[in-house]
C-alpha positions as CSV (number, residue, x, y, z in Angstrom):
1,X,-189.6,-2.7,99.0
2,X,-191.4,0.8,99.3
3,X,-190.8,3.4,96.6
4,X,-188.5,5.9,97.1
5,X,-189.2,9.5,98.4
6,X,-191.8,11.1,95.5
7,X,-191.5,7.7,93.0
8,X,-187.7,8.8,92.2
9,X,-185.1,6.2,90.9
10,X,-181.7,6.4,91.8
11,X,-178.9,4.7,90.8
12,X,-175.0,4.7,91.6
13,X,-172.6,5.1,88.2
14,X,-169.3,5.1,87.9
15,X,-168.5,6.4,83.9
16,X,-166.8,4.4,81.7
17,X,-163.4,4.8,80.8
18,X,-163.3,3.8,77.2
19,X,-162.0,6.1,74.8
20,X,-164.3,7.5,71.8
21,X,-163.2,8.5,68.4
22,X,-163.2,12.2,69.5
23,X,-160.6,11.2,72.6
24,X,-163.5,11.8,75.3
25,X,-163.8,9.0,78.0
26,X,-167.1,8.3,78.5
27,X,-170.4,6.9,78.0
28,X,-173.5,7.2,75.1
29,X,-175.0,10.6,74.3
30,X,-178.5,10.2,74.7
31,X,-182.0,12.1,75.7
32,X,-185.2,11.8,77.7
33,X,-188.7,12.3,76.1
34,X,-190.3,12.8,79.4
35,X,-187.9,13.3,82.6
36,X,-185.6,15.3,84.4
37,X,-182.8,14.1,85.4
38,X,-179.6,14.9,88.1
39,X,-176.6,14.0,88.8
40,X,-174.7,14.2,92.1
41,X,-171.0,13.7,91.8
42,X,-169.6,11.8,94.8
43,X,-165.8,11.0,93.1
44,X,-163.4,11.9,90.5
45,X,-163.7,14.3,87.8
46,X,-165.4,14.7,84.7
47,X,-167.6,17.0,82.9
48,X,-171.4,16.9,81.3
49,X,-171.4,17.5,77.5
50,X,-175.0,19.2,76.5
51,X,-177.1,19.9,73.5
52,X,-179.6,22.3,73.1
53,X,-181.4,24.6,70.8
54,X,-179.4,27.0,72.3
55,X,-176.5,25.1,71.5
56,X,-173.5,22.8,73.1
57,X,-172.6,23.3,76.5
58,X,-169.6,22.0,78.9
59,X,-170.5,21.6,82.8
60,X,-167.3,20.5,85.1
61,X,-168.2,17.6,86.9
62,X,-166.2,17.4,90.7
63,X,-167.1,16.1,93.6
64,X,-170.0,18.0,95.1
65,X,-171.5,19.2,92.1
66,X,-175.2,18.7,91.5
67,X,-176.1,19.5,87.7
68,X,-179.7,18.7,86.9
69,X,-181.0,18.6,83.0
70,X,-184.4,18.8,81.6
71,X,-186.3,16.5,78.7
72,X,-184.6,17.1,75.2
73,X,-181.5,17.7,76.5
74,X,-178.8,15.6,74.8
75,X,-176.1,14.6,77.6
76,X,-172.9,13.0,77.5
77,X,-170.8,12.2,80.6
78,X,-167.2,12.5,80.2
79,X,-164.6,11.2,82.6
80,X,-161.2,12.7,83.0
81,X,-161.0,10.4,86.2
82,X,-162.4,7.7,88.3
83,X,-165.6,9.4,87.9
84,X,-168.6,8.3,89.9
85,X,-172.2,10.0,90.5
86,X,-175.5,9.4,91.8
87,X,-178.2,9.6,89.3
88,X,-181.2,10.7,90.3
89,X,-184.6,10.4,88.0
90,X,-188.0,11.3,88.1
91,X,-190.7,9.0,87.8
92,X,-188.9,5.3,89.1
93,X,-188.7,2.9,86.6
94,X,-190.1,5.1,83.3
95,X,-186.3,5.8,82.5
96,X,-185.8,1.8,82.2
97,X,-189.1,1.6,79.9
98,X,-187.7,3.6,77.1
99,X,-187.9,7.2,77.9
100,X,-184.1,7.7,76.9
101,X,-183.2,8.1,73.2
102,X,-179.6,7.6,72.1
103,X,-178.0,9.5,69.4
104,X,-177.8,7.3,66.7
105,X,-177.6,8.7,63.1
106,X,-180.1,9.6,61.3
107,X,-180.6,6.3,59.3
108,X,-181.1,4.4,62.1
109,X,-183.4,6.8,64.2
110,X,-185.1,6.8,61.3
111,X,-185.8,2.7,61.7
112,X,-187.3,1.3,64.6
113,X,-186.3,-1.9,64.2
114,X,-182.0,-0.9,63.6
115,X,-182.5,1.3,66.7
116,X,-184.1,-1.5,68.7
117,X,-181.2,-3.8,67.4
118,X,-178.6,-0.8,68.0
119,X,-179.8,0.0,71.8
120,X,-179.9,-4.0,72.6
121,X,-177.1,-5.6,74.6
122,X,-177.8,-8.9,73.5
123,X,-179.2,-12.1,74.9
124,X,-176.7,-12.7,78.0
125,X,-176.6,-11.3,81.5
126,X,-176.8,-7.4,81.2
127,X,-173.7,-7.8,83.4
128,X,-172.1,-10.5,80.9
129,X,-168.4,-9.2,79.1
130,X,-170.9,-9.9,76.1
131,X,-173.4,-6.8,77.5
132,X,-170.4,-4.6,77.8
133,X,-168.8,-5.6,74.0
134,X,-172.4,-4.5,72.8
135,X,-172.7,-1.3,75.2
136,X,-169.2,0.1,73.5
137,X,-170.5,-0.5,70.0
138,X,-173.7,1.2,71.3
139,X,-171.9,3.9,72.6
140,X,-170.1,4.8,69.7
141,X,-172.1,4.7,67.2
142,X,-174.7,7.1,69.8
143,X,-171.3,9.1,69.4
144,X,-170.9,8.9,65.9
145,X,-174.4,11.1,65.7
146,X,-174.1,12.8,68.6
147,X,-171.1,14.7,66.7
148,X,-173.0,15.8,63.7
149,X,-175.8,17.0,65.5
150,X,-173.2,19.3,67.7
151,X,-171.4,20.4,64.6
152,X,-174.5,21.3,63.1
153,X,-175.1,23.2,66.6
154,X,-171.9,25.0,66.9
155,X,-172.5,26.6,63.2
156,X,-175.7,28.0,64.4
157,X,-177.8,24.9,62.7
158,X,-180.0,23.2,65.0
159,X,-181.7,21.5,62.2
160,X,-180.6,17.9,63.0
161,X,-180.9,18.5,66.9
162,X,-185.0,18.8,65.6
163,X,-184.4,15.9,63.5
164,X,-183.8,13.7,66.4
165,X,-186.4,15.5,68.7
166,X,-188.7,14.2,66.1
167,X,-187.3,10.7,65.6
168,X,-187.5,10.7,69.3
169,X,-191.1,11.3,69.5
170,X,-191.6,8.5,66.7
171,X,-190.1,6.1,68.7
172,X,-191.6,7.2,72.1
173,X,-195.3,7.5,71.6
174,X,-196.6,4.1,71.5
175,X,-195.0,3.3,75.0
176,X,-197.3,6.8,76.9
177,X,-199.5,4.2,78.3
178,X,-197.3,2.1,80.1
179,X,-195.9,5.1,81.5
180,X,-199.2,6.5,82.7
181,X,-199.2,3.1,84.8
182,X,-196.0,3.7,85.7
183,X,-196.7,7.1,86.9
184,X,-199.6,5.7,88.9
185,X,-197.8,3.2,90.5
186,X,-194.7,5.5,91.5
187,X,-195.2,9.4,92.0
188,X,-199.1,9.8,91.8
189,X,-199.4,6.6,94.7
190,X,-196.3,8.5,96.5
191,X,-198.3,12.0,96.3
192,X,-201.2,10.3,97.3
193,X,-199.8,8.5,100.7
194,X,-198.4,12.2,101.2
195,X,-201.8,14.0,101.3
196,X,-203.5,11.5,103.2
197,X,-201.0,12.0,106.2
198,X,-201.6,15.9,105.9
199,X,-205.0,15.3,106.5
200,X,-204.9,12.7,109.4
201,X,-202.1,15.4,110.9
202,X,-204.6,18.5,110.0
203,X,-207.2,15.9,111.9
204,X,-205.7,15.8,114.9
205,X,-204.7,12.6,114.2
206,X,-201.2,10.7,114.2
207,X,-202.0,7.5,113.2
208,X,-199.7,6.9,110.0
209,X,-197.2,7.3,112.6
210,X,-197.7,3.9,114.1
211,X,-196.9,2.3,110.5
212,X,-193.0,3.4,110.4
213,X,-190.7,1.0,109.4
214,X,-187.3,1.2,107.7
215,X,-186.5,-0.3,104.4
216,X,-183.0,-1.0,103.2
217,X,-181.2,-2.2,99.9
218,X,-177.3,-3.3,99.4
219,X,-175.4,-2.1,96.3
220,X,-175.2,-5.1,93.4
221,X,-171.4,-6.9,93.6
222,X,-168.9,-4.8,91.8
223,X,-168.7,-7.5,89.0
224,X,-172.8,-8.1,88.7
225,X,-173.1,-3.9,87.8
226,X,-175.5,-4.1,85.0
227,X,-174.1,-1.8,81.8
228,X,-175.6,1.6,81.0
229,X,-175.8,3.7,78.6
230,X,-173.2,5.9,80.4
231,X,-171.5,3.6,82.8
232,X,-171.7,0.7,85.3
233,X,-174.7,1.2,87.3
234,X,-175.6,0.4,90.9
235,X,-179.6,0.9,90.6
236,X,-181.8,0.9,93.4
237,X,-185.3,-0.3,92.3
């Protein structure tokens, strides 16, 4: 299997439904060190829950929208029904090697090894009932800090958003080399292939031309979805 266009990673999701102790429906509030992210919304309804230094931030999720979020944002999806999107990340397969940081609070940011055993779904399948017991507990204890920080937020404090900026970068750091592989691997080989067909077209030359083929990848069974930190997901490696 080929990379995707430009090393991206996609992935289908369709939001959970549990409830959290605020009433939202939804999945883990979490952040990403190093990549933007988007989201494509192909059913149901919803919105995207936001932090930033400049505060929290609601975006209505329907079918058709495209909201895209940069690194340090702190997102949430919410569904208010049957919610489904297609995630869209930069740099395929650095989001699955620890580039997203969940809200947890501030005890357990604070140690790597509670966060480790916090974010882990456990031994079994990460499809198991076990995995999704353990990614409910995950989520709402992401949600349990993720409410501090944006009550801190809405009273003009952004104090604990930097908190977990930093916490974030504690727990991030050591992994920068196996992302510079990862970058290699993905975008920078994608960008490469790219430049060396501009220059056998600004040759005269059409020779990549001869080497198309079509690559193609079935959707996981409904009931093999691995769990994420905001839904079931469909990925596409």
């Amino acid at each position: 299997m080929v990379n995707l266009p430009n090393g991206i990673g996609v992935s289908g999701l369709e939001v959970y439904p549990w409830a959290a102790s605020d009433g939202c429906h939804g999945g883990s509030p979490h952040l990403h060190t190093a990549c933007t992210e988007a989201y494509v919304v192909v059913a149901g309804r919803g919105e995207l829950h936001t932090l930033t230094l400049a505060g929290p931030a609601t975006t209505p999720l329907l079918p058709g929208t495209v909201v895209c979020f940069t690194p340090g944002t702190v997102h949430r999806a919410v569904n208010l029904g049957d919610l489904r999107v297609v995630v869209i990340m930069e740099n395929c397969g650095l989001p699955e090697a620890g580039d997203a940081v969940l809200t947890f609070p501030p005890e357990v940011l604070a140690d790597p090894a509670a966060y480790a055993e916090a974010a882990d779904l456990g031994p079994e399948p990460t499809h198991s009932p076990a995995a999704g017991r353990r990614a409910r507990r995950r989520r709402d204890l992401a949600v349990q800090g993720y409410l501090a920080i944006r009550r801190d937020l809405a009273c003009g404090d952004t104090s604990s958003l930097r908190a977990l900026y930093d916490a974030a970068v504690s727990l991030t750091s050591a992994r920068t080399a196996q992302w510079h592989r990862i970058l290699d691997t993905g975008p920078a080989a994608s960008l490469a292939e790219v430049r060396r067909r501009l220059r056998s077209l600004a040759e005269g030359s059409g020779t990549h031309l001869a080497e198309a083929k079509v690559h193609s990848q079935a959707a996981p069974e409904p009931d093999r979805r691995p769990f994420g930190m905001c839904g079931r997901l469909s990925p596409y490696r």
